[in-house]
Structures are given as structure tokens and as C-alpha cells.
N, C-alpha and C positions, 0 to 999 in steps of 0.2 A: 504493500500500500504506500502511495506517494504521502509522505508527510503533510501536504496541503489537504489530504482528502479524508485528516484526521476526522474534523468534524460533522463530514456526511457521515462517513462510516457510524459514528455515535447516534445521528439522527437516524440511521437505518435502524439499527440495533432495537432504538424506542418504540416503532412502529406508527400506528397513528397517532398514536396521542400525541407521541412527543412533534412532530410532523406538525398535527396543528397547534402546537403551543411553537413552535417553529413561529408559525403563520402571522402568529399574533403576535411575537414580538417585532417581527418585520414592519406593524403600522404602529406599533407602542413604542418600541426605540431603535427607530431605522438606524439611526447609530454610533448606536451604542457596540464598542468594540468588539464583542462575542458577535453581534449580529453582523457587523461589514467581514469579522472571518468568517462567517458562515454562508456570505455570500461571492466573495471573493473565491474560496474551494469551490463553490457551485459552480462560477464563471468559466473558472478554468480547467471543469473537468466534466462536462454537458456527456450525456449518456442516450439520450433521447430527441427528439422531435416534435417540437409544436406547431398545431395545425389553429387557425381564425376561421372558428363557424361564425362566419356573419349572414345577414339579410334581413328582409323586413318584421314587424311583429305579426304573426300565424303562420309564418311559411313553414313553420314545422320544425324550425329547429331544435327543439328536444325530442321530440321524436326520434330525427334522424340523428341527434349525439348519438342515444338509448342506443337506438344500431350499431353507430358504430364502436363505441364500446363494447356490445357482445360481441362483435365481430373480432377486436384485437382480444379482448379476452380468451375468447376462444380458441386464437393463435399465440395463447401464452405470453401477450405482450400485458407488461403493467401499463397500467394509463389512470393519469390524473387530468381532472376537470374542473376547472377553471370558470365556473358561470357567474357573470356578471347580470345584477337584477337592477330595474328601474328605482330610485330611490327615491323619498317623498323630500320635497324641497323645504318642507318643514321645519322635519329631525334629522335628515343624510340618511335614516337608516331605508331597509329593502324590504319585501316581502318574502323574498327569497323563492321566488313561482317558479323558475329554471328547475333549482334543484329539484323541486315536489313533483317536477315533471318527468324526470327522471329515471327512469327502471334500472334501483338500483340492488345489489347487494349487502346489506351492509356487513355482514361476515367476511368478504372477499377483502383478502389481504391485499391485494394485489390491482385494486381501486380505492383511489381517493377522491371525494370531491369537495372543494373547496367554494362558497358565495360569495360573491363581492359585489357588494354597493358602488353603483356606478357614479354616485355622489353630482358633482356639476359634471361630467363630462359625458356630454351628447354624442359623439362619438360611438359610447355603448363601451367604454374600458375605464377600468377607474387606475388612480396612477397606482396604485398596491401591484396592479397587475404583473406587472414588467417584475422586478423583484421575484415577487413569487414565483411566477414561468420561469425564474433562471434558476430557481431552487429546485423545483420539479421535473426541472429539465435534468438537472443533474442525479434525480433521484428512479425517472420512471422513462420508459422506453417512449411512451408518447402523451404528450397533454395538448388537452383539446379547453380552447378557448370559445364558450360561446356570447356570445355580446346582445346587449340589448339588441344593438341592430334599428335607426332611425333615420332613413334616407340618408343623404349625402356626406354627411359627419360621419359613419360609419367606415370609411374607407382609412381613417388612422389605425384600424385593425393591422394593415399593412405593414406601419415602422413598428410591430408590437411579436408577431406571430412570426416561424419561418414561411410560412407559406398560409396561402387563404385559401378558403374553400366556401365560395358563396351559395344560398341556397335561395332561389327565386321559385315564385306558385304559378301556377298556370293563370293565364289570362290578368295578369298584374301588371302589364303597361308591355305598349310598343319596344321597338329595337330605339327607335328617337328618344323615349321617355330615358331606356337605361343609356344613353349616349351624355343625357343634360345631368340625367345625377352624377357620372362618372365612373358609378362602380363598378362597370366593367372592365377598367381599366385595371384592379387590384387584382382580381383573384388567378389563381394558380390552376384551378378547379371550379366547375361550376355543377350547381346540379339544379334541376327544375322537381320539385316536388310534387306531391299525389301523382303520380306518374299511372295512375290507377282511373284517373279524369280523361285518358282518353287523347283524342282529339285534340282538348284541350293545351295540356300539355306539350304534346306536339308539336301544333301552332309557336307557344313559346320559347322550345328549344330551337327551331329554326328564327325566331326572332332575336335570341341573345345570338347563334352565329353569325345572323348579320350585321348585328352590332359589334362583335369583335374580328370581323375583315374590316371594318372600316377604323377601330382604334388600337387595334394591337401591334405594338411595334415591330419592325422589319425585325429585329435580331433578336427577337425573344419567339420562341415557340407558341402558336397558340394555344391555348387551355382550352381540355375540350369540354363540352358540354355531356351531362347525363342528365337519365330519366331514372330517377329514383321514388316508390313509396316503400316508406320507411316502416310505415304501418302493419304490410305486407308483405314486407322483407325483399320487394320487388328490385333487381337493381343493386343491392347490397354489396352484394360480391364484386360483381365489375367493379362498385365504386371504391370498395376497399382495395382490391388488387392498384387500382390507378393511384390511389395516395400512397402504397408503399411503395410503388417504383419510382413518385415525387421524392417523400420523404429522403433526405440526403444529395441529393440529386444538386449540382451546380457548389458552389462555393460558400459553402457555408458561413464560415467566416468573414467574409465579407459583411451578408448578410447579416449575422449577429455586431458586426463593426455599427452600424446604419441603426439597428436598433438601439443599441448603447448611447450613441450620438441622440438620436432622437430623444430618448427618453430622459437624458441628461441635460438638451437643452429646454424641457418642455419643464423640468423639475426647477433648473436654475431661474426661469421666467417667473415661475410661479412664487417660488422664494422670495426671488427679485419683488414682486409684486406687494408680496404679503410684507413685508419689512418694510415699503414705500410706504402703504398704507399704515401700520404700526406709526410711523414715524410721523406721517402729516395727519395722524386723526383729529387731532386737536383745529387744522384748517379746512374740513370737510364741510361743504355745503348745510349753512341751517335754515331750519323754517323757513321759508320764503323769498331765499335768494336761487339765485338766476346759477341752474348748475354750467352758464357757458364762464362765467366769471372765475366760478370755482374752479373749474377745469384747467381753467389759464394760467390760476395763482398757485394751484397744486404743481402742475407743469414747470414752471418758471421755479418753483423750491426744490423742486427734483433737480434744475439745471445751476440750482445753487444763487439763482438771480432773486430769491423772493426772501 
């Protein structure tokens, strides 16, 4: 065992428990020295593959997780799940509806599943995420990310996951509609769901190919489409034989480079932010003034002029 991968090995040893007490110190004291070694061994010793179920809310995406978990389980792969739920603007906190949708185990050593409040980020990822996936990544053969999923903000899946695997429903908008939101541009994999509609279905897997001959770039492969119900087990197999021969596949590394960058500069912004604000709260807009003034005078003490 390599010295750095001290403290996985100890986190394995724990099983889940220790795993999600893991979890929870990654948003309680991101860190706090035991927690940047525990993530630092992760980084630098990834064992597995993360997949972005993204799309819209009903197209099925726990369903088609459910699948595809049995599916790797079934091939003796461990896999951790990553489900991000809608949060109330209230409290930040979730309902947690992904997981209860589920078809899970809870005996199976060999699956974890994890909820995260997607808190302000529309997107459908909350920032816990990225940490976590690198911890999980270093712990389980493959974690699957599913995301709120809310039109066009959903395509940050991409700087977050190795690869995306979008899931669109039959008759949910033209090849033009997915051209304006842009998501076709992200994913690695697509699949069109209830595949069991027929017709339907159909019709929409020939409207996303058309959409990705007119936006997929010359020197990237295009990502095929499938017709999956998940429900029905329909489609299953093809779709899983296609994401393991994705999985690995191209430069990884790279790839995790892009993510790191991303998530680092999306973390120092917000930092940035939150410490602006700490610091000018006392000059925030009161009762009845004009937030263009305040804007100006906030602006102008950031630049040191006020």
C-alpha cells in the first residue's frame, strides 16, 4: 500500500458508517487537516468512474439510475450514488425524493448512496459534490451522479462528472428546442426514455441526431443516441455495454485537470463573494434607497475608492 493511500484504506476498513461520517465532515470542516489528507489520497489514487445523469424533471431519471445500478451490481462492480434533490429556499435543506426513488439495497455492501441538497445552485449540483465524487471515486468502481436537472443551467454537470449521460422523454421538444438550451452539446451518451411509447420515442431519437450533426464538433466522436425503458428493463444492456466501453476511454486526466480548475475557480468566486459581503454589510442598501446607488458605492469600496 502506497503511504498516501493510508487513509482510504482506514475509510474502507469502516464500511459505511465510517464513509458517511466521511461525508459529513467534508461540509463540516472542508478543512480541517485530516479532511484535505483524506482528500488529497483520494485525488491521487481514483479507482473508478463517474458518470452525470442529467435531464429534465420526469424523464425518468431514477428509474433509469435503479437500472443501472442493478446492472453494475450485477457485474460485481461497486457503485456509489450521488443524488442531488431540489432544496427549499427557505431552510437549504431537501426532500430527498431521488433517493426514495430508488430501488435500493440497503444490506449491499457494495452500494452507497449519498443526498445532497442542491442549495442555490440551479445547475442541479451542489458544491459538496465535486469533493465527494473525488472521495468515491477513489473508493468504488463507479458513481453515478444524478442532478436535479432544470433546462439550461444543467449543462455544468459537465466541468463536475467524467462523462455525461443525458436522459430526454419522448415528444419533449424539437431538434431547435435542444439546439437553444445547448444541452446537447455536453453529453457523452444520450438516451431517450419510455422507449416502450413507441412511435413516440422514435420520432425523438431521430430529432436529438439531428441536432447533434449540426452541433457536434468535427474532432470529437459523436455520442450516440439510445432507446431505453428503464421500467422494463428495455435497452438496459446495450446501454450499459456503451458506458463501459466510454468509461476510461480518452485522457483522463486531462479531464479531471478541467474539473479541479472548474470547481476551484467556482469555490474561490464564491468565497470571494461571501467575504465582500461580510465586509461591506454595514453599507448595504436600507429601506428605501435606490439599490442603483448602492450598487455603485458597494462597487467603488471593493475598488478601494469609497
Amino acid at each position: 500500500m502506497h503511504p498516501a493511500e493510508g487513509p482510504l484504506e482506514r475509510l474502507r476498513a469502516g464500511g459505511k458508517a465510517a464513509l458517511a461520517r466521511a461525508l459529513a465532515r467534508l461540509e463540516e470542516a472542508p478543512d480541517d487537516p485530516a479532511t484535505v489528507a483524506l482528500l488529497e489520497a483520494a485525488w491521487r489514487h481514483p479507482v473508478g468512474w463517474a458518470w452525470g445523469l442529467t435531464g429534465p424533471p420526469g424523464v425518468g431519471k431514477s428509474t433509469l439510475a435503479s437500472a443501472l445500478i442493478g446492472a453494475w451490481r450485477k457485474a460485481g462492480r461497486r457503485v456509489a450514488v450521488l443524488a442531488v434533490d431540489p432544496s427549499s429556499r427557505r431552510t437549504g435543506g431537501a426532500l430527498l425524493g431521488d433517493r426514495t426513488r430508488l430501488a435500493l439495497d440497503p444490506e449491499d455492501e457494495g452500494l452507497f448512496v449519498r443526498s445532497l441538497a442542491a442549495r442555490d445552485r440551479l445547475g442541479g449540483v451542489a458544491s459538496l459534490c465535486f469533493p465527494a465524487l473525488v472521495l468515491l471515486r477513489a473508493l468504488f468502481d463507479r458513481v453515478l451522479i444524478e442532478t436535479v436537472g432544470v433546462g439550461q443551467s444543467e449543462t455544468e454537470i459537465a466541468d463536475l462528472a467524467d462523462a455525461v449521460l443525458l436522459a430526454v422523454q419522448p415528444a419533449s421538444g424539437d431538434a431547435l428546442q435542444f439546439l437553444k438550451a445547448g444541452i446537447v452539446e455536453i453529453p457523452d451518451v444520450l438516451v431517450v426514455t419510455k422507449a416502450d411509447l413507441g412511435a413516440a420515442a422514435e420520432r425523438s431519437a431521430r430529432e436529438l441526431e439531428a441536432a447533434l450533426a449540426l452541433v457536434a464538433p468535427p474532432d470529437r466522436p459523436r455520442p450516440p443516441v439510445l432507446l431505453v425503458s428503464a421500467s422494463r428493463g428495455q435497452g438496459i444492456d446495450r446501454l450499459v455495454d456503451v458506458l463501459e466501453a466510454r468509461a476510461g476511454a480518452g485522457d483522463a486526466a486531462v479531464c479531471r485537470t478541467a474539473q479541479a480548475r472548474a470547481w476551484l475557480e467556482g469555490e474561490l468566486r464564491a468565497e470571494a463573494a461571501r467575504r465582500a459581503a461580510a465586509r461591506l454589510a454595514g453599507r448595504l442598501a436600507t429601506a428605501g434607497s435606490s439599490p442603483f446607488a448602492s450598487r455603485a458605492d458597494l462597487l467603488a469600496a471593493l475598488d478601494g475608492r469609497g
